[in-house]
C-alpha positions as CSV (number, residue, x, y, z in Angstrom):
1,X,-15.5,-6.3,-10.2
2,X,-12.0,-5.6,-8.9
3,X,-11.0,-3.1,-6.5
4,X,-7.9,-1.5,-6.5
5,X,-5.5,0.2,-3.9
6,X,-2.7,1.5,-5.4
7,X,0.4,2.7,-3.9
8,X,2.0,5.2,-6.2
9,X,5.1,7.9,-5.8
10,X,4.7,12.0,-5.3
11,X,6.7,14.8,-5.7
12,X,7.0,14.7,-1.7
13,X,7.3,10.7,-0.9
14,X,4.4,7.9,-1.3
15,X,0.6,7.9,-1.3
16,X,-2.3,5.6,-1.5
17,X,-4.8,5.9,-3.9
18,X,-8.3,3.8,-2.8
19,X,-11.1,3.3,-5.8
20,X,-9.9,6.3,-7.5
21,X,-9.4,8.7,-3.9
22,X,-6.3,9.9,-3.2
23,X,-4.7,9.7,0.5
24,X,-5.1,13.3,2.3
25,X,-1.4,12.4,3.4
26,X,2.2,11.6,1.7
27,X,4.5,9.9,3.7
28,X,8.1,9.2,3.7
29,X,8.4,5.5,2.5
30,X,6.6,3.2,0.7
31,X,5.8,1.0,3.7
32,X,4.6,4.0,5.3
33,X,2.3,4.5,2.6
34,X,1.5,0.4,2.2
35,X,0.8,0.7,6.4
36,X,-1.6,3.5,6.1
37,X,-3.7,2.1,3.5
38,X,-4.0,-1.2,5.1
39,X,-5.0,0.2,8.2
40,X,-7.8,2.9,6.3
41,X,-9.2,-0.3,4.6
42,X,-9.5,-2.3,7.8
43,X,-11.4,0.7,9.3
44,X,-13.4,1.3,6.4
45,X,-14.4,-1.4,4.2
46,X,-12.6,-4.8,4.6
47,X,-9.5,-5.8,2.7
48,X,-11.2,-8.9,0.9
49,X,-12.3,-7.6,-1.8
50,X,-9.1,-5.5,-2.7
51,X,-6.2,-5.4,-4.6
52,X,-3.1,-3.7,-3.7
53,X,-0.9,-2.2,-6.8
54,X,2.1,-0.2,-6.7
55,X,3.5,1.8,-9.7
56,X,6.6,0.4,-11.5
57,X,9.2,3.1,-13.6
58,X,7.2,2.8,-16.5
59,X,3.6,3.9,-15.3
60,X,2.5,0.3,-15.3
61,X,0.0,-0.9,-12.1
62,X,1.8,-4.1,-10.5
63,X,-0.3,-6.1,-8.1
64,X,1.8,-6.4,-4.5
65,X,1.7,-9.2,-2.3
66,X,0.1,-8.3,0.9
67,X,1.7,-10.6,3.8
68,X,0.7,-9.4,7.7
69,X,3.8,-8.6,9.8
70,X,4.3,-10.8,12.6
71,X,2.6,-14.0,10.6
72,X,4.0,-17.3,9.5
73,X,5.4,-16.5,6.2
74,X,6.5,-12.8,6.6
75,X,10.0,-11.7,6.1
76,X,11.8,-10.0,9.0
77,X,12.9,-7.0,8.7
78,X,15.3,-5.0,11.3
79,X,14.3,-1.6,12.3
80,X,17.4,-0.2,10.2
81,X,16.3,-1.5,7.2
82,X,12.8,0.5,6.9
């Protein structure tokens, strides 16, 4: 069975939404939001066995590529693009 994280807009900014349980935060940006959740899943259960989503204009769930910052293969960003 597949198990979802999803990272989906609010009235006030971003939120991530784990097996069905909303964040108890919104934050600003969507890598805010992408951050937190990888961090409460690396607490909490493991990131193996999930799949991170984010919410496209028309409602449907999109599956996001999930690359560690800092690792061979991520993109740089600069600070002033976040």
């Amino acid at each position: 069975m597949e198990r979802y994280c999803d990272i989906i807009p609010h009235a006030t900014g971003w939120v991530y939404v784990i097996d069905g349980v909303q964040s108890a935060s919104c934050y600003h940006t969507y890598d805010l939001a992408m951050d937190a959740a990888k961090a409460h899943i690396a607490r909490s259960m493991g990131a193996k066995d999930k799949i991170f989503r984010r919410q496209a204009l028309n409602g449907e769930m999109l599956p996001v590529s999930v690359i560690a910052r800092g690792q061979a293969g991520a993109i740089p960003r600069s600070p002033l693009s976040q």
